[in-house]
C-alpha positions in Angstrom: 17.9 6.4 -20.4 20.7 7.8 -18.9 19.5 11.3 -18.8 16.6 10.0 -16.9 15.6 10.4 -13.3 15.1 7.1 -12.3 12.3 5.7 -10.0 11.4 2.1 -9.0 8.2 1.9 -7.3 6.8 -0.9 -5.8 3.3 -1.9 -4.5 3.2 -3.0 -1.0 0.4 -5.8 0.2 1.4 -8.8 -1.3 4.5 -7.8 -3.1 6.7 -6.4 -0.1 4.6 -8.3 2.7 3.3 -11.7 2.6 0.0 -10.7 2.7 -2.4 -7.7 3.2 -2.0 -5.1 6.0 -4.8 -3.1 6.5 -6.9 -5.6 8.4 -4.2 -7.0 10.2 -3.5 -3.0 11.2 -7.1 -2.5 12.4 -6.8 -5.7 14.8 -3.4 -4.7 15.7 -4.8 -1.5 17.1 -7.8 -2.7 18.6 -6.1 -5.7 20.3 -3.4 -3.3 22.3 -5.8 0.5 22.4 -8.8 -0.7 22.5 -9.8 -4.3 22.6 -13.8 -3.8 23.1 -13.8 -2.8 19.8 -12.9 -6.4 18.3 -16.5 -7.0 19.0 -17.4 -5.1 16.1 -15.6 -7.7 14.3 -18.8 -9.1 12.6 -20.0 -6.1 11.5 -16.8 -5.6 9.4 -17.4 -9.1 8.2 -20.9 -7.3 6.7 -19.6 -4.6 5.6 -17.4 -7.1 3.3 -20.4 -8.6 2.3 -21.6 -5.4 1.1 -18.3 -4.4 -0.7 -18.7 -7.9 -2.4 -22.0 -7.6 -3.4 -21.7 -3.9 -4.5 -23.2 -1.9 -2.0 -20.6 -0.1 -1.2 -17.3 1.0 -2.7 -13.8 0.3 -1.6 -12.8 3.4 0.2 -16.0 3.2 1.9 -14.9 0.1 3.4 -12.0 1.5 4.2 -14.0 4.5 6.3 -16.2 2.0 7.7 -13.9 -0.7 8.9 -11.6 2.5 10.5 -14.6 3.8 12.1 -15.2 0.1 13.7 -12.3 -0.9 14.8 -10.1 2.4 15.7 -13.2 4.9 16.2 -13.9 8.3 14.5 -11.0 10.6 15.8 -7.6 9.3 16.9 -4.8 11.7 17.8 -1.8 11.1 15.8 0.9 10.7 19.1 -1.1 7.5 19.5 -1.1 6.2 16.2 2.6 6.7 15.7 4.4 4.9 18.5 1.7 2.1 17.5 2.9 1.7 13.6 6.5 1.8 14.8 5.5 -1.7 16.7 3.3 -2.9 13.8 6.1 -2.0 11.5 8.4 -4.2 13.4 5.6 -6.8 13.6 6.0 -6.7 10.1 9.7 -5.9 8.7 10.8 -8.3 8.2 9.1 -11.9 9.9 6.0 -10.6 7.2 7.6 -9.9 4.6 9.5 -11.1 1.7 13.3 -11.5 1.8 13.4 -11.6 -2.1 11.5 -7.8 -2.4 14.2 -6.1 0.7 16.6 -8.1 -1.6 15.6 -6.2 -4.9 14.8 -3.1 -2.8 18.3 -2.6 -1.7 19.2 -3.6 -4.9 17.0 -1.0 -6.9 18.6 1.6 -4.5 22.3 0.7 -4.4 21.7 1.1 -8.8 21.1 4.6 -8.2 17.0 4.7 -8.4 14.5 6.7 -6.4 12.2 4.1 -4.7 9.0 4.6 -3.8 6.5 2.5 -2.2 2.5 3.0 -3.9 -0.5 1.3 -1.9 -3.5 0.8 -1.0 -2.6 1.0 2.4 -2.9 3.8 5.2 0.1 6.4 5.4 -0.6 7.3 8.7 1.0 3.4 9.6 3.1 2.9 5.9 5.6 4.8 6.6 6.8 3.3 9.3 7.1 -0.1 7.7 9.1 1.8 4.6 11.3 3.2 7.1 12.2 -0.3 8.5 12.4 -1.5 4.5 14.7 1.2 3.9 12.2 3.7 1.8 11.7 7.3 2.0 8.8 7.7 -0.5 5.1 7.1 -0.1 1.9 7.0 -1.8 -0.9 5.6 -0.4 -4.1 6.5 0.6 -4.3 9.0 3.1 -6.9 9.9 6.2 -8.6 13.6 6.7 -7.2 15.4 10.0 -8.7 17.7 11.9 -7.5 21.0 12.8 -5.3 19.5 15.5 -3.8 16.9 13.3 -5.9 13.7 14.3 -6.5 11.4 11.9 -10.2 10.6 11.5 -12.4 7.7 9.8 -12.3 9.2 6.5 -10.6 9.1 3.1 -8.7 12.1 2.4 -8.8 12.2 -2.0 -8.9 9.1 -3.5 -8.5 5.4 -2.3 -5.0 4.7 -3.7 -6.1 2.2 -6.2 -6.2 0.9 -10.0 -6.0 4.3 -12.3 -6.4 6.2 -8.9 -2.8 4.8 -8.0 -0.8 5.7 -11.1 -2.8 9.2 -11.4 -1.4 9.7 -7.9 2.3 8.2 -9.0 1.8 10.7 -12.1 1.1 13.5 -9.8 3.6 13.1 -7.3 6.6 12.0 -9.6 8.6 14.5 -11.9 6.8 15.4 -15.3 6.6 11.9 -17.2 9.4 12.4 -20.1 11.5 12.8 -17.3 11.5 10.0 -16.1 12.3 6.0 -16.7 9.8 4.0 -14.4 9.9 0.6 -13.1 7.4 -0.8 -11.5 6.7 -4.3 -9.5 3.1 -6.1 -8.2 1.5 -8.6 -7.7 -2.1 -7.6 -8.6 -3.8 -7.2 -12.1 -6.1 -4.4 -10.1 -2.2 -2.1 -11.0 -2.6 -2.9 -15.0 -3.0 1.2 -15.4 0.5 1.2 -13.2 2.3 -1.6 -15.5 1.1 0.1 -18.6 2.5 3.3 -17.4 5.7 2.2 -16.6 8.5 1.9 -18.2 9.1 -1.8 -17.0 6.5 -4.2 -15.5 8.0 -7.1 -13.3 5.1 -9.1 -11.7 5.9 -10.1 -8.3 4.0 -13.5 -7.3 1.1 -12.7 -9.5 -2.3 -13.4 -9.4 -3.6 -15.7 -12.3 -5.0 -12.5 -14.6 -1.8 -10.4 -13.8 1.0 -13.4 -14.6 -1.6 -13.6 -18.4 -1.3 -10.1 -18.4 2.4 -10.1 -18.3 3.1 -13.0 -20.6 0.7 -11.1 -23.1 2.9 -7.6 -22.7 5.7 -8.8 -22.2 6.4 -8.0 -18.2 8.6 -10.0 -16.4 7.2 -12.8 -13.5 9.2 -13.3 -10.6 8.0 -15.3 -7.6 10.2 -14.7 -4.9 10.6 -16.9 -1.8 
């Protein structure tokens, strides 16, 4: 093991922060750009009915809730000053001290960290920065050819086999490597089998069976 690169990556909503971000993002922006657009608030509601009942798929809630609530094309300069104050929204009154805990830990042993999510990048990175991560994978928005970010999924939503295909893709060739990896969400089984190590942060009810069946340790922190 000592000849391997080392990486630790965790997960974001749920296992760094107390709870989810994207929708919290989306009101976020709304409330201070452009709070008309909280009126569409009940058709995001739908949509979620549709996602639930299988009408549409998950990144196509994503696009659809982005198109609501922050509109088709916004120029990056506006986004960015606006996930430096969500990111302090957020790091750390939302999030929990046990995961900056084992974050600086993971880092002060010498490991690459890396967060993985769901989540935007266009906002994510600023809320790594404030943890004290440089790397990011997540799911990312298309631009257009001035560099504004617009209500659509650029590749794949980072998610279940799409997230540790991503991981794969962006790490150093697998035999290189010795992976840890922490969440709190069965929907990251292909990530845990992947790994190296599995620790399952505050786990839902099918990931902590998951992990007492393979062996992956369960920590609830805070």
């Amino acid at each position: 093991m000592s000849n391997l690169i080392q990486y630790s990556v965790f997960d974001m909503d749920r296992t760094i922060t107390q709870g989810g971000s994207y929708s919290p993002w989306l009101i976020y922006w709304a409330w201070h750009e452009a709070p008309w657009r909280l009126a569409f608030l009940p058709l995001s509601l739908l949509a979620g009915a549709a996602y639930v009942g299988k009408l549409v798929s998950r990144g196509r809630l994503k696009e659809i809730n982005h198109r609501l609530l922050m509109g088709r094309r916004v120029p990056m300069d506006r986004i960015a000053p606006r996930a430096e104050g969500f990111a302090r929204w957020m790091v750390p009154g939302r999030t929990f001290r046990g995961a900056q805990a084992r974050i600086d830990a993971e880092t002060a042993e010498g490991r690459t960290v890396v967060i993985a999510t769901a989540s935007y990048t266009f906002y994510v990175h600023a809320i790594a920065a404030r943890l004290g991560v440089k790397h990011v994978i997540g799911t990312k928005s298309q631009r257009d050819a001035s560099g504004a970010v617009l209500a659509r999924l650029d590749g794949e939503n980072c998610y279940d086999s799409a997230k540790r295909d991503m991981v794969a893709e962006a790490l150093p060739p697998r035999e290189t490597l010795h992976v840890r990896f922490f969440s709190d969400h069965h929907s990251d089984a292909p990530m845990f089998e992947w790994s190296d190590e599995g620790f399952a942060i505050n786990p839902t009810p099918k990931l902590r069976a998951l992990a007492e069946t393979r062996g992956w340790q369960i920590i609830d922190w805070d």
